[in-house]
C-alpha positions in Angstrom: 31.7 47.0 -83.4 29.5 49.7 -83.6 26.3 48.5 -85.3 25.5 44.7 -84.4 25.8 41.9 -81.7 27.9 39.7 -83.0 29.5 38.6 -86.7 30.6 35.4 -88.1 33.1 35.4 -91.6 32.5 32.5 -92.9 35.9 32.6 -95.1 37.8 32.5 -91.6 35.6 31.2 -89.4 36.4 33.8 -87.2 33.3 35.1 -85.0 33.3 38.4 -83.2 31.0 39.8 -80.4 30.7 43.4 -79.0 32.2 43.5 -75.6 28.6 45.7 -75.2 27.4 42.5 -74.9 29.2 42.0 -71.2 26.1 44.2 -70.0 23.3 42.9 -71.1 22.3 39.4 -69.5 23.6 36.5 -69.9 20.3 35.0 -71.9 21.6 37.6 -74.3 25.2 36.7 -75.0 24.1 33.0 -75.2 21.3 33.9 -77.9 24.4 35.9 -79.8 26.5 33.5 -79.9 23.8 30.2 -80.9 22.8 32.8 -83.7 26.3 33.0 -85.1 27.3 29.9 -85.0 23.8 28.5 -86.5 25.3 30.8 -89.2 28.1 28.1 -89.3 25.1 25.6 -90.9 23.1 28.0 -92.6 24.2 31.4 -94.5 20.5 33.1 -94.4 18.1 33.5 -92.3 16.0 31.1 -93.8 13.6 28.4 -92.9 16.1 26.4 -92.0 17.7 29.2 -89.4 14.8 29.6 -87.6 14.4 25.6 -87.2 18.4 25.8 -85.6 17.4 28.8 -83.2 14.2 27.4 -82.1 15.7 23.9 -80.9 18.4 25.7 -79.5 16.8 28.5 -77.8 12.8 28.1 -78.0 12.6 31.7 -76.8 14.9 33.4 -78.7 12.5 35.7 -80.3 11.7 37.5 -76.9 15.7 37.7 -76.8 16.5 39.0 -80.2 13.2 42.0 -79.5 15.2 42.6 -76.2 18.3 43.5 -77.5 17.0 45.1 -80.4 15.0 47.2 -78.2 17.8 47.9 -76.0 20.9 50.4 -77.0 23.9 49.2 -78.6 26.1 51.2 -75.9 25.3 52.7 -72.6 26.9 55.5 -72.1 26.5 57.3 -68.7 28.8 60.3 -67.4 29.4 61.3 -64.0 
């Protein structure tokens, strides 16, 4: 995965995360998965999304701007 955090397919049920995700902290991979599987109950980011994040993860806001703020990849070479 190249381009986002995580992905649920709702025909499957399969969810994926990117192993990225194994560097950022663990506040992180906890607000990625909650967000996909609140996708499990609700499609679309809708009212009703927001009302599943925020008595989940009541901060999850200053989460989401963190990793959206931070690379998808770190690449560093020695």
């Amino acid at each position: 995965m190249k381009t986002k955090w995580g992905s649920w397919k709702r025909e499957t049920g399969h969810v994926w995360f990117n192993v990225e995700l194994a560097k950022k902290p663990p506040a992180c991979l906890e607000y990625i998965v909650v967000h996909e599987m609140a996708h499990y109950l609700e499609r679309h980011h809708d009212d009703r999304f927001t009302k599943l994040m925020d008595r989940s993860i009541p901060n999850w806001r200053s989460i989401r701007d963190q990793l959206n703020n931070s690379p998808l990849a770190e690449e560093q070479w020695t």
